[in-house]
N, C-alpha and C positions, 0 to 999 in steps of 0.2 A: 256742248252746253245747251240747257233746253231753252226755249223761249222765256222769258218770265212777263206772266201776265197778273196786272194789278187791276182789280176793279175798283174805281170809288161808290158808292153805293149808300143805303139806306134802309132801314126797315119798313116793312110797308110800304114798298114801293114794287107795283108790277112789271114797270120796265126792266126794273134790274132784277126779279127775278127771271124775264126773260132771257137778259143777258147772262145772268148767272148759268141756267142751262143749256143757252149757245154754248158759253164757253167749255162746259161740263161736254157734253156732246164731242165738241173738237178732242178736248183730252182723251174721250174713249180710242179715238185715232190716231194724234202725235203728243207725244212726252213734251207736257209743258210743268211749268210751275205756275202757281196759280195762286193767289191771296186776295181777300176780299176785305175793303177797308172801309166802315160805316163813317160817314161823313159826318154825323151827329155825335160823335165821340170826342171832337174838338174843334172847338168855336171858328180856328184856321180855316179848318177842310171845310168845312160849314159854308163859310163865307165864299171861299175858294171854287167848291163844288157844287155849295147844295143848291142851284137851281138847275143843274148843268144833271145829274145826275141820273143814268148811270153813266158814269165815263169808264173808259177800258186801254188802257197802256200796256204798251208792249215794250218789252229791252226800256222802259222809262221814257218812252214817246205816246204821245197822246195818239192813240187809231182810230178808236170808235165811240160816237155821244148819242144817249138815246137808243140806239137799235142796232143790232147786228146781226143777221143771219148764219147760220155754222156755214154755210158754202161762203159766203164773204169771209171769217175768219179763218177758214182752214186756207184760201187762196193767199190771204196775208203772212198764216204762217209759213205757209212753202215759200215762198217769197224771203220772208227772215231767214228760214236754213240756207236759200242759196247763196243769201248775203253773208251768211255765217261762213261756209266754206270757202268763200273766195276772201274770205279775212276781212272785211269791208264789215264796220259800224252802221247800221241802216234798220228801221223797225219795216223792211220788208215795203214802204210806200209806191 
């Protein structure tokens, strides 16, 4: 099963499109799934994320806020595969 990776995010925002093409970068390398969720779409996330934003969950655990480098998240995700095949629930920390 691939990683799944959530970003909360924003328009007009250049952290996240940083993070956005960290993450793009990693996918050119390991099969993940990938979804991007604009924080201004609902008053929750808004409240929840939007100063916080970009944030980056992985397996539905919070990994990355603000900034992520593709070398920090490809090491994370190797990390979640090896957690994945020894059967252990873990987003790779």
């Amino acid at each position: 099963m691939n990683p799944k990776l959530t970003l909360y995010s924003r328009t007009d925002c250049c952290l996240c499109d940083e993070m956005k093409d960290a993450v793009r970068q990693a996918a050119a390398k390991i099969a993940l799934d990938f979804e991007v969720i604009d924080v201004d779409g609902s008053a929750q996330l808004r409240e929840e994320y939007g100063a916080q934003v970009p944030v980056l969950f992985i397996n539905g655990k919070k990994a990355f806020k603000y900034r992520v480098k593709v070398k920090q998240l490809e090491q994370r995700l190797a990390r979640c595969a090896l957690w994945a095949r020894w059967g252990l629930a873990n987003n790779g920390e």
